[in-house]
N, C-alpha and C positions, 0 to 999 in steps of 0.2 A: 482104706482110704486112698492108698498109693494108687490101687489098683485102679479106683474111679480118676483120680486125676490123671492118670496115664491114657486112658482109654476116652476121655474127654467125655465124660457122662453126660448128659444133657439132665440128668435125674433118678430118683431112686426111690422104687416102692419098697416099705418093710414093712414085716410082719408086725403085727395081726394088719391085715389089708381092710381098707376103711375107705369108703367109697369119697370123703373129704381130702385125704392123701392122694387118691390115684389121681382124683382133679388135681390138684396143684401141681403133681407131680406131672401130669399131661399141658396143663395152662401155661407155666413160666416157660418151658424149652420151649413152647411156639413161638411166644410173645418173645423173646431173644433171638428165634429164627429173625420172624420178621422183622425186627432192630437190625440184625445183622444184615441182611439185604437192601434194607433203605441204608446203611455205609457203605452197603458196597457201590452201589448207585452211585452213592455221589464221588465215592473213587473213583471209576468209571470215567463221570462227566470231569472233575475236574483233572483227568491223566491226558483227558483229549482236549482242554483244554490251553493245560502246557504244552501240548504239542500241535497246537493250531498256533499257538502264540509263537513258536520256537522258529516257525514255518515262519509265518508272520515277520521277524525280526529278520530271519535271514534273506526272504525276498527285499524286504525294505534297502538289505546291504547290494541285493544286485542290483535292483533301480539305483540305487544312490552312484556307485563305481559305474556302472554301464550306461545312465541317462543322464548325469552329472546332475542328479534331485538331493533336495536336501531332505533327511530322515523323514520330517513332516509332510516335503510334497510328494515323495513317496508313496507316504501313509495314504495319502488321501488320493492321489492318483489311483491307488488299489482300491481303494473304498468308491469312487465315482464309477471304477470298471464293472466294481460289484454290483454296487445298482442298477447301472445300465443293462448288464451281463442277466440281473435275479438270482444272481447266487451269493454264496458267502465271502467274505474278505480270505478268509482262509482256503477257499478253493482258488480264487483269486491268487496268490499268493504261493500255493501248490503251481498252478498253473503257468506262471513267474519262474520257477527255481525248475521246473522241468525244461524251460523254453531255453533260457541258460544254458544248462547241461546238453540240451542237444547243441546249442549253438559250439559249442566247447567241443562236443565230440566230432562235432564238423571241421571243426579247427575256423570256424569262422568270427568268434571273438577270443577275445586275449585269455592263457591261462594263470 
């Protein structure tokens, strides 16, 4: 028993072999692949969506210090770009914290 827990079994045909076992024993490891995969998906979506959001919060702080907006005109200044622009608030926002940083490596705004 160690030996299948170590080795992370997916399943186990025993003797006398019976064509009812090998199905089940073939059926359920798939059906838990595929479970396993639609999690990981949505790990996936929601890891990039922390990190759209993360983006999102820290351009909102450059607009805010750099254009004197408050958090919400911000937001929505990024969001009107968006639409204009046809992209996402989050590229938006990429496009923000990159603009920033050049302007910094220029030495052209405050560090």
């Amino acid at each position: 028993m160690k030996l299948l827990l170590d080795t992370h079994a997916h399943g186990v045909i025993t003797k006398p072999f019976r064509s009812s076992g090998i199905l089940s024993t073939l059926v359920l490891p798939r059906s838990s692949q595929s479970f396993r995969q639609r999690l990981q998906g949505k790990i996936v979506k929601l890891e990039m969506t922390i990190k759209s959001r993360r983006q999102i919060e820290k351009a909102i702080r450059v607009l805010s210090e750099n254009q004197k907006m408050s958090e919400g005109q911000a937001y929505e200044h990024m969001r009107s770009r968006a639409t204009s622009l046809r992209v996402t608030v989050p590229e938006v926002a990429n496009m923000t914290i990159e603009a920033q940083e050049a302007m910094e490596k220029l030495e052209l705004r405050g560090h």
